[in-house]
N, C-alpha and C positions, 0 to 999 in steps of 0.2 A: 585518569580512569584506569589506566595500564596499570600502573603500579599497585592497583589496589588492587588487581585481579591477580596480578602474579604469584602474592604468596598466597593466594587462596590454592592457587592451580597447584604450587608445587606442594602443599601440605595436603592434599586431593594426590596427588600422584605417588607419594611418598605411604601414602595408606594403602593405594592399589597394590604398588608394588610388596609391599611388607603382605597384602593377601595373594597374590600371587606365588612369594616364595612359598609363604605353610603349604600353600595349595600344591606347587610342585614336589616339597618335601613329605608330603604325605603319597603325593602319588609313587615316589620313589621308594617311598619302604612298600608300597603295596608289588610296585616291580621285583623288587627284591625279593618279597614273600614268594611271587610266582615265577619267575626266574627258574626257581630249583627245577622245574617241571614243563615249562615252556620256552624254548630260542625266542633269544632278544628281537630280530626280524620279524615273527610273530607276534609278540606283545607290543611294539612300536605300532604295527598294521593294525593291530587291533585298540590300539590307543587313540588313533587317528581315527577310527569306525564309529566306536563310542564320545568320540571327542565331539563326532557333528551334533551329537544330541544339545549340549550348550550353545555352541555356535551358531544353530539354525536359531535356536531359542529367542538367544541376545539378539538376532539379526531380526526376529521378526517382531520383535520386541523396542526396538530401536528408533528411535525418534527421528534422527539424522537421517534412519535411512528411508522411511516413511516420508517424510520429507522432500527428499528426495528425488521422490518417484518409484520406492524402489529399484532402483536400477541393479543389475546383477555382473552388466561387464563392464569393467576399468579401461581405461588409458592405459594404465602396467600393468596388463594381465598378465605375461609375459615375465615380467619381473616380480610380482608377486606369487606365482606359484614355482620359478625357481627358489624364494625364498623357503617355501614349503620343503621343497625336494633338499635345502642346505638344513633343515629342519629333522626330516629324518636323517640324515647324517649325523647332526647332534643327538638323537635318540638312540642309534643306535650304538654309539660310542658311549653313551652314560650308560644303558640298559645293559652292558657289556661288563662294564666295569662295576656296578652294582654287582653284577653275577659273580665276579672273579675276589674286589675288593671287600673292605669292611663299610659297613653303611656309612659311616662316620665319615671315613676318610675318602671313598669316593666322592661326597656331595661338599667337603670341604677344599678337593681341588679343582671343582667346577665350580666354586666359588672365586675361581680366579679372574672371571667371565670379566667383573670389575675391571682388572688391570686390560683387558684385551677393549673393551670400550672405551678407555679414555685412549689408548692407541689408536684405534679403528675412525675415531672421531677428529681426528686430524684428515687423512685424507676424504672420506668420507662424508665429513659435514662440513669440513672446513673451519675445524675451530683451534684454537690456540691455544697450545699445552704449553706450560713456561717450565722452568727447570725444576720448582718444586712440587707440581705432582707428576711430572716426571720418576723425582727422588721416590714419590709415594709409590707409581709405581713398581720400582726397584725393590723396595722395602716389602710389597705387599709378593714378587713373584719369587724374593728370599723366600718368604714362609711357604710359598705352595713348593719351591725345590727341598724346604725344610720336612715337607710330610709325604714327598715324594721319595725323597732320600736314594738319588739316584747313584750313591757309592757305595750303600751299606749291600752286606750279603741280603737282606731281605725285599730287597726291590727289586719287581719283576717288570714287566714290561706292559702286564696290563693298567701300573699307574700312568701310562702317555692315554690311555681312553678314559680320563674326565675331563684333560684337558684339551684332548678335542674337539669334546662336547663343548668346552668354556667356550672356546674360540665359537662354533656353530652357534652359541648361545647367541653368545655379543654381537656378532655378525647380525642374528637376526633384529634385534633390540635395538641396535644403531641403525638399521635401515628402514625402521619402522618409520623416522620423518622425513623418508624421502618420497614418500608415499604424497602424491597432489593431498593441501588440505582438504577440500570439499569431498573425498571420498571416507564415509561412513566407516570407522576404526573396526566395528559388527562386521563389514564385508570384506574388510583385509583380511581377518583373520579368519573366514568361510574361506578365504582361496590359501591362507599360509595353508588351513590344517588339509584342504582335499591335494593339495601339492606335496605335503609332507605323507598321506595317502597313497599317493601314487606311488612317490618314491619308495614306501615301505612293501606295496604288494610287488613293486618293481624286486627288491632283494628278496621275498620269500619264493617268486617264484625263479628267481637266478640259485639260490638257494637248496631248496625244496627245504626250508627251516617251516617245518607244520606239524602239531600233535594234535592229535582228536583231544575236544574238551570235553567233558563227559558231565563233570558233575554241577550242579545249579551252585553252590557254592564256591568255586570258580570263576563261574559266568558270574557273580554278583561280586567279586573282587574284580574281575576285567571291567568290569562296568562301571564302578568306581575310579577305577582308576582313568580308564577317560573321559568322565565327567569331570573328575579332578582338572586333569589335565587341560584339556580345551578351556576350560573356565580358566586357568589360572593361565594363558596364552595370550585369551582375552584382557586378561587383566594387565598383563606386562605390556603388551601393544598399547591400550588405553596411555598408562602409565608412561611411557617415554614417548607418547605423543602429545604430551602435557606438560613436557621437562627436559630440559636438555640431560641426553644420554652422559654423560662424564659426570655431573652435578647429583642426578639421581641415582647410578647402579650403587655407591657404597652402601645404599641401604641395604642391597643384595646380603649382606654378612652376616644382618639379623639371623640367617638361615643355618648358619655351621650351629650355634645354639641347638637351634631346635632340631636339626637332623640329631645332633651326638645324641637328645635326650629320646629319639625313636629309636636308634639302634640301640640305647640303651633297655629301655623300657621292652622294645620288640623281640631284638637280637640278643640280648643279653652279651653286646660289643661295650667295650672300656677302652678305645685305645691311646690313653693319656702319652702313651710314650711316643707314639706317632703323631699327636695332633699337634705337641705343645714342642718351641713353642712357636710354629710354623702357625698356628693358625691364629696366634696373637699377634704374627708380624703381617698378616693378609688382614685382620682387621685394621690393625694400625695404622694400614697402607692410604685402605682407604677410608678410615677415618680423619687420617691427614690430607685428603682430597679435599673434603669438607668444610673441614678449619681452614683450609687455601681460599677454597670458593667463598666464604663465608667474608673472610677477611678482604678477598678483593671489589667485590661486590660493597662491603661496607666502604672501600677506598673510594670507590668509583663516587658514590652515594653525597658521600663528603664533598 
C-alpha cells in the first residue's frame, strides 16, 4: 500500500512546490517594483501583515485541522516561531538584494537554496549524502560563484544578500519535517508567518525603516504581494512535508526561467552575460541530484 502512495505523494509535492516558486517569483518582481520607494524592513513587515490573509484562510479551511480540534498551540511553539524570526532574516536579505541587484540575477543566486538543503539534511534529518550529489553540489555552487563573480571588477557585496536569503530559505524547508506529524501543515505556517511578523516589525522599529503609503495603488501591489507570499509559504511547507527535502528542492530551478522572463518582460533586465553559464551549472547540479536519486532508488527497487 506504501509504495503505491509514494509516488502519488511526490508527484503531489513536486506540483506544490513548482506553485510555490511562480508564487514567490511573482511576489519578488512585485518587491522589486516597490522597493524603489519603500525600505526592505518595511515591505518584509508588511509582507507578513498581508500574508495572514491566506494563512488564516487555509487554516480555517483545513481539514486536519478541523479535525483536530482546532487546536492553536503546538508542542514547538517555540521552535516554530523562531523558524518565522529566521524567516524574516531570509526576507530581508532577498528584499535587499532585489533593491541593489538585477531581478534575474538576485532570484538566480537564491536559487542556490537547492545546494544548502541537501547540506543542511545531513545533520538535520539525518540523511545520507554519498559523494555524487555531493559532486552535484559542487557543480551547482560553481554556477552561483559563476553569477556571483566574486573577482570581476563588477561585483559588489550586495551579491552575498541572496545568498543569505538561500541559506534562510533552506533552513526553513529542511525543518519543515521536524515539525510532530499530527500537527496541521495550515498551523505551521500561522506561526512561521506571525514569527517572521515579529521579527520584521522587530527591525523597522530598531530601524525606523517607515514611509507613509499614500496612494490605493500601492496598497493593492502590497496586498499582492503578501497574498502571494503567504500562499506560496504554504505551499513550500506542504511540499517538503510530503517529500524528502534533498529529493524534492531541485525542482526549485524551474524558477531562474521564469524570474529571467519577469525581469525581462517587467525590468526590461537581459543579463545573458552574468547568468550564463552559472546558471546552467546550478541547474545541472541539481538536475544531477535527481538522476542520482532516481537511479538509487531504482537499485534499491531491484
Amino acid at each position: 500500500m506504501n509504495s503505491r502512495h509514494k509516488p502519488v505523494s511526490f508527484v503531489a509535492a513536486a506540483a506544490t512546490i513548482l506553485m510555490a516558486i511562480m508564487l514567490y517569483d511573482i511576489m519578488g518582481a512585485i518587491i522589486k517594483h516597490l522597493s524603489q520607494h519603500y525600505p526592505s524592513q518595511q515591505l518584509s513587515m508588511l509582507r507578513n501583515v498581508f500574508g495572514l490573509i491566506p494563512t488564516l484562510a487555509i487554516l480555517f479551511w483545513s481539514q486536519s485541522w478541523v479535525q483536530a480540534g482546532r487546536p492553536m498551540v503546538i508542542r514547538q511553539w517555540k521552535f516554530a516561531l523562531a523558524r518565522g524570526g529566521l524567516g524574516a532574516f531570509a526576507q530581508i536579505s532577498f528584499y535587499l538584494a532585489l533593491f541593489h541587484l538585477e531581478f534575474a540575477t538576485a532570484t538566480t543566486i537564491v536559487f542556490a537554496g537547492p545546494l544548502f538543503i541537501t547540506a543542511l539534511s545531513i545533520p538535520l534529518l539525518g540523511h545520507r549524502v554519498g559523494l555524487w550529489r555531493w559532486l552535484a553540489v559542487l557543480i551547482g555552487f560553481t554556477g552561483v560563484l559563476l553569477v556571483m563573480r566574486p573577482t570581476a571588477d563588477s561585483f559588489t557585496w550586495h551579491a552575498i544578500l541572496p545568498l543569505c536569503a538561500a541559506f534562510g530559505y533552506a533552513s526553513i524547508s529542511v525543518t519543515a519535517q521536524l515539525f510532530d506529524k499530527a500537527v496541521p501543515t495550515a498551523l505551521i505556517n500561522l506561526y512561521y508567518n506571525v514569527g517572521s511578523l515579529v521579527g520584521a516589525v522587530a527591525l523597522v522599529l530598531l530601524t525606523g525603516g517607515f514611509v507613509q503609503i499614500g496612494a490605493l495603488e500601492d496598497w493593492l501591489w502590497i496586498a499582492a504581494m503578501g497574498i502571494a507570499g503567504g500562499t506560496a509559504a504554504y505551499c513550500l511547507i506542504t511540499a517538503y512535508r510530503l517529500a524528502e527535502p534533498s529529493s524534492l528542492s531541485p525542482f526549485e530551478y524551474f524558477g531562474i526561467p521564469f524570474s529571467f522572463c519577469l525581469g525581462w518582460i517587467f525590468f526590461s533586465e537581459t543579463p545573458f552575460d552574468r547568468l550564463i553559464p552559472g546558471a546552467f551549472l546550478i541547474v545541472g547540479g541539481g538536475l544531477f541530484i535527481i538522476w542520482r536519486e532516481h537511479s538509487l532508488k531504482k537499485t534499491t527497487a531491484d
